[in-house]
C-alpha positions as CSV (number, residue, x, y, z in Angstrom):
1,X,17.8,4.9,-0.8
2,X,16.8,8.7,-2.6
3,X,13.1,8.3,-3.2
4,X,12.0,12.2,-3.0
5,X,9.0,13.0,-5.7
6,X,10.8,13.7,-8.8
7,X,13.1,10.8,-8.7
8,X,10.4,8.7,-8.3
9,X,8.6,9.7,-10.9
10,X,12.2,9.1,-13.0
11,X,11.9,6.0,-11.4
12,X,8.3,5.0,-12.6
13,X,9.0,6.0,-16.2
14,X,11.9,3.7,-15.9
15,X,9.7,1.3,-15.0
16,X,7.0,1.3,-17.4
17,X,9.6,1.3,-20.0
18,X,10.9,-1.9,-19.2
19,X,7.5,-3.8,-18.8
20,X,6.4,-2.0,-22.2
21,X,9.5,-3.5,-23.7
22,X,7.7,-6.8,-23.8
23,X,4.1,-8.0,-22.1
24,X,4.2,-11.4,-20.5
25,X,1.5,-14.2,-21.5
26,X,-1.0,-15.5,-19.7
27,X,-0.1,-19.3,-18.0
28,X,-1.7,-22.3,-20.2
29,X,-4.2,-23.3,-17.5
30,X,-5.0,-19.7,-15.7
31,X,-8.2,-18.6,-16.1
32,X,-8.5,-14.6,-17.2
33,X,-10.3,-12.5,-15.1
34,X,-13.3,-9.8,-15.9
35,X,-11.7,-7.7,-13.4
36,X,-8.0,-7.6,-15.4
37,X,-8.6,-6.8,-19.2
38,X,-4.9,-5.4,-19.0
39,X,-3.9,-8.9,-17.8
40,X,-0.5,-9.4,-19.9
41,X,1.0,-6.0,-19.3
42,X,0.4,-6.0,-15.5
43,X,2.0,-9.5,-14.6
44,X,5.0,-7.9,-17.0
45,X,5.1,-5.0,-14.1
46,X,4.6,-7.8,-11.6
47,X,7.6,-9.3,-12.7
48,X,9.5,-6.4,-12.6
49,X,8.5,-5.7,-9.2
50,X,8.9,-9.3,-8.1
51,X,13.0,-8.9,-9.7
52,X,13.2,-5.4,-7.7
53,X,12.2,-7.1,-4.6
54,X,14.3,-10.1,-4.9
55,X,17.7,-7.8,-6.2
56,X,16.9,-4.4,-4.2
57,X,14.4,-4.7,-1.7
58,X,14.9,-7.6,-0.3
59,X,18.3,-7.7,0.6
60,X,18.6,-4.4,1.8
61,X,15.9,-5.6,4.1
62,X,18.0,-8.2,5.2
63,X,21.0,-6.0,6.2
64,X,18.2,-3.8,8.0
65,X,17.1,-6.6,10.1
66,X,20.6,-7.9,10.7
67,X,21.8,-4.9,12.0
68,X,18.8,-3.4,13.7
69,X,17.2,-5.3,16.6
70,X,13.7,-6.5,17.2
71,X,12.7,-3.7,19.5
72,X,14.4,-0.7,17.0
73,X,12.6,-2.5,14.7
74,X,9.3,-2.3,16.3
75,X,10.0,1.1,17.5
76,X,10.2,2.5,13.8
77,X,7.2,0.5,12.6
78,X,5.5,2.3,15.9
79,X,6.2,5.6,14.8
80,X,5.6,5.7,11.2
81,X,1.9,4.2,11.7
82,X,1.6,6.7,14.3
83,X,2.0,9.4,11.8
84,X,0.1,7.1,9.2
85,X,-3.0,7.6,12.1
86,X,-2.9,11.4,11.5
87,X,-4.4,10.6,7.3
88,X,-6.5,8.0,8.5
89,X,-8.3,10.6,10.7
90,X,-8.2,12.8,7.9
91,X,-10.3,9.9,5.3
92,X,-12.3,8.7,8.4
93,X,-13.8,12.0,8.6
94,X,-14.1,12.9,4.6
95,X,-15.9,9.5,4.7
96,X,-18.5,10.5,6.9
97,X,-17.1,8.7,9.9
98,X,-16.2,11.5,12.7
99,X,-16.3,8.9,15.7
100,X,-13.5,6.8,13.5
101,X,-11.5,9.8,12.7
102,X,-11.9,11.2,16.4
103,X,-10.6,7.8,17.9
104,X,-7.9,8.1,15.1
105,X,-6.9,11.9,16.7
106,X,-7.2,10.0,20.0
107,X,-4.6,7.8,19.2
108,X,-1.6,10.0,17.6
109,X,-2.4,12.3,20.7
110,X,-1.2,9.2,23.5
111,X,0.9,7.7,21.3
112,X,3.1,10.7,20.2
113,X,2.3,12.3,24.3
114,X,3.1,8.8,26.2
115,X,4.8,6.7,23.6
116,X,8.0,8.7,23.3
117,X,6.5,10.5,20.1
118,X,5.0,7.5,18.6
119,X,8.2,4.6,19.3
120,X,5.9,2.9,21.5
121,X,1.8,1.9,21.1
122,X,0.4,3.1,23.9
123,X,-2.9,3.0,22.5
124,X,-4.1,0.1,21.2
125,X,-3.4,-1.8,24.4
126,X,-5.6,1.4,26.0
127,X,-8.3,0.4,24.3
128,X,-8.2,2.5,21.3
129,X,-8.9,0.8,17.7
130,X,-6.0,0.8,15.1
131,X,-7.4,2.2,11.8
132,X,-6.1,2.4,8.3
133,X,-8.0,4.3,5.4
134,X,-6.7,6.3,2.4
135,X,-7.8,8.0,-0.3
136,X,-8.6,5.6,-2.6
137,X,-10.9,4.1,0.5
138,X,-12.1,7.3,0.6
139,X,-13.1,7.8,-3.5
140,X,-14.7,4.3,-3.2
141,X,-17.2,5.3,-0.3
142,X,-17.7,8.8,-2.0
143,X,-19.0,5.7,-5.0
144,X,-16.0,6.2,-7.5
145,X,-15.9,2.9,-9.5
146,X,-12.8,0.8,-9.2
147,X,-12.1,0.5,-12.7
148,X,-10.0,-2.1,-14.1
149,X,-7.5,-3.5,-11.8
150,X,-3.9,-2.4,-12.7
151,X,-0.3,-3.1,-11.1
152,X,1.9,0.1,-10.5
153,X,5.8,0.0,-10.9
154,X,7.2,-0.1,-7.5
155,X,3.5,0.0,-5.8
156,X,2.2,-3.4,-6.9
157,X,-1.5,-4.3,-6.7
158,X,-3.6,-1.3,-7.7
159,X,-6.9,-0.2,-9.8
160,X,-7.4,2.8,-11.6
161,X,-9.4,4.6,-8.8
162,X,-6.8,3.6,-6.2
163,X,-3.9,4.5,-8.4
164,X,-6.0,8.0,-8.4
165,X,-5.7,7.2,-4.7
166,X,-2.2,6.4,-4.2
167,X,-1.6,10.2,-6.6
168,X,-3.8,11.8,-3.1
169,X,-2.1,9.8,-0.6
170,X,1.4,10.9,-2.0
171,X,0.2,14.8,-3.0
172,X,-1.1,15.2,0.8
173,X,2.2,13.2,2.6
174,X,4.0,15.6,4.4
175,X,6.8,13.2,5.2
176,X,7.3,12.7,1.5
177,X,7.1,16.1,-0.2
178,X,7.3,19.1,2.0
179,X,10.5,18.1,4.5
180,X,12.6,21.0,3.7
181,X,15.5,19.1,3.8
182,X,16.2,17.0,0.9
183,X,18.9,14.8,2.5
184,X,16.3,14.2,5.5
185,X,13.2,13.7,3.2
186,X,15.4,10.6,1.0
187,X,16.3,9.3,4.0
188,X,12.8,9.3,5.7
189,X,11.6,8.2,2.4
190,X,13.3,5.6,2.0
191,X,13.4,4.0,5.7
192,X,9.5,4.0,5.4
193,X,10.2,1.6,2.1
194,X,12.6,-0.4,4.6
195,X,10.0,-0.7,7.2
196,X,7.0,-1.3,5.0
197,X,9.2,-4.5,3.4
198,X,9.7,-5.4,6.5
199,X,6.8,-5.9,7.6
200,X,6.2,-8.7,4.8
201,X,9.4,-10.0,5.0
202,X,8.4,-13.7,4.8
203,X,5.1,-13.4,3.1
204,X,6.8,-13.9,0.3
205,X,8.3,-17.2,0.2
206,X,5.4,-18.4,1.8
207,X,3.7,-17.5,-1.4
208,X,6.7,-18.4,-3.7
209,X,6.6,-22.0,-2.2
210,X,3.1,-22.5,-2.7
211,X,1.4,-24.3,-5.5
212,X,-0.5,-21.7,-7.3
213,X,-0.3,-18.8,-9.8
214,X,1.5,-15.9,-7.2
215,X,0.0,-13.3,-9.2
216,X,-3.2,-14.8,-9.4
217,X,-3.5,-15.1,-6.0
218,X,-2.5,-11.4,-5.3
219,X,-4.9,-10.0,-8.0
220,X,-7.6,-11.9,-6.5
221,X,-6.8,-11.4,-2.9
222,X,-6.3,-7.5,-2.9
223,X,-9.7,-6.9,-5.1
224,X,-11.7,-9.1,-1.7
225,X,-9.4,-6.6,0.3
226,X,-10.3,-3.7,-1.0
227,X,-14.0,-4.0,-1.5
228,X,-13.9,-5.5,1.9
229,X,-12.4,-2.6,3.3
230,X,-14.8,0.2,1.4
231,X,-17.9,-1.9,2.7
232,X,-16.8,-2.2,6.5
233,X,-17.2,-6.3,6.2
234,X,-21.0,-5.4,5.9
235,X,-21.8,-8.8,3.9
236,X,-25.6,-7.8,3.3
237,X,-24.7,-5.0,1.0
238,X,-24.2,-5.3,-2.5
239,X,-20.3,-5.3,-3.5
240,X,-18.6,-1.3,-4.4
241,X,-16.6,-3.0,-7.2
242,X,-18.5,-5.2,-9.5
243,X,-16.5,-6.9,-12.8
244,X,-15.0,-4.9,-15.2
245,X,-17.4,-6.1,-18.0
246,X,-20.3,-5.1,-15.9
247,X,-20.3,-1.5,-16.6
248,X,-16.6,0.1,-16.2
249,X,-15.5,-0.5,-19.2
């Protein structure tokens, strides 16, 4: 899987082509949301992502978990949220939390010194809190409004701030831009696609098999998610990310 910068930005034109070609409708029934006024072009991109998953992703995540035991398995996950660790100290801090950000450090140092470079968690059974922040966390705190909620080709659930985000996250990712090796960055690349699938490999068809409106559901759950996650589960403070209609327009 080649997935270095400029081929996936090839790859993201490609993909907003094909949704532009035609927007699908909104279900009889399905009520429209104040937080999606761009409601009929994004569940065309979440179609498109749903076909890539199901033709690409998906299978290719099947032969990954076919040929790669549990434990290899496990072991890569290990590692690449061990280097994830190393951005989440990075937002921690810009978000005004150094004891976060220092527990982070904490972390990538025993997991990378004692875990066999990061193949093994060492430290969340040592008592050491497993993070995740990025930058669209980080614009949210800093009080950047969410916007309207948008989905990306290839990324899925988004909003305009976090799509800013996701921009950041990608600009600063060492792993995904400044490898000097091309061959090594594609393939890097594109194993932390692999392992990130796999990780949801059945969440899926839990969803597919249920009665409701999958996109829907998504939509709703990730904008809970993500205003949970800017506000710390504080549920006395007023909410980061208030309807579209209510002023982002």
């Amino acid at each position: 899987m080649i997935l270095d910068a400029a081929k996936l930005k090839n790859f993201l034109v490609m993909g907003i082509a094909t949704v532009l070609v035609g927007c699908a409708s909104i279900p009889a029934g399905v009520e429209p949301s104040p937080n999606d006024p761009w409601e009929p072009f994004n569940r065309s991109v979440f179609e498109f992502n749903e076909n890539l998953d199901a033709y690409f992703l998906k299978p290719v995540v099947t032969g990954y978990r076919f040929v790669l035991p549990e434990f290899v398995r496990d072991g890569i996950y290990n590692f690449f949220s061990n280097y994830n660790d190393i951005y989440t100290a990075l937002n921690n801090l810009l978000q005004g939390k150094p004891s976060d950000a220092f527990s982070d450090l904490m972390r990538v140092v025993v997991n990378t010194t004692f875990g066999l470079g990061g193949f093994i968690d060492m430290a969340t059974p040592g008592g050491l809190e497993k993070h995740k922040e990025d930058w669209g966390q980080t614009f949210g705190v800093w009080g950047v409004p969410s916007g309207p909620y948008v989905v990306l080709p290839f990324f899925g659930s988004s909003s305009v701030r976090d799509t800013f985000g996701t921009a950041a996250d990608l600009e600063t990712d060492y792993f995904f831009k400044y490898i000097p090796d091309v061959g090594l960055r594609n393939s890097v690349t594109g194993l932390r696609v692999v392992n990130a699938r796999n990780t949801y490999y059945e969440a899926g068809d839990l969803l597919n098999g249920a009665a409701i409106d999958k996109y829907s559901f998504l939509r709703d759950a990730y904008i809970q998610r993500r205003e949970y996650q800017i506000n710390e589960g504080r549920e006395d403070e007023e909410p980061l990310m208030p309807p579209y209609e209510n002023g982002y327009e």
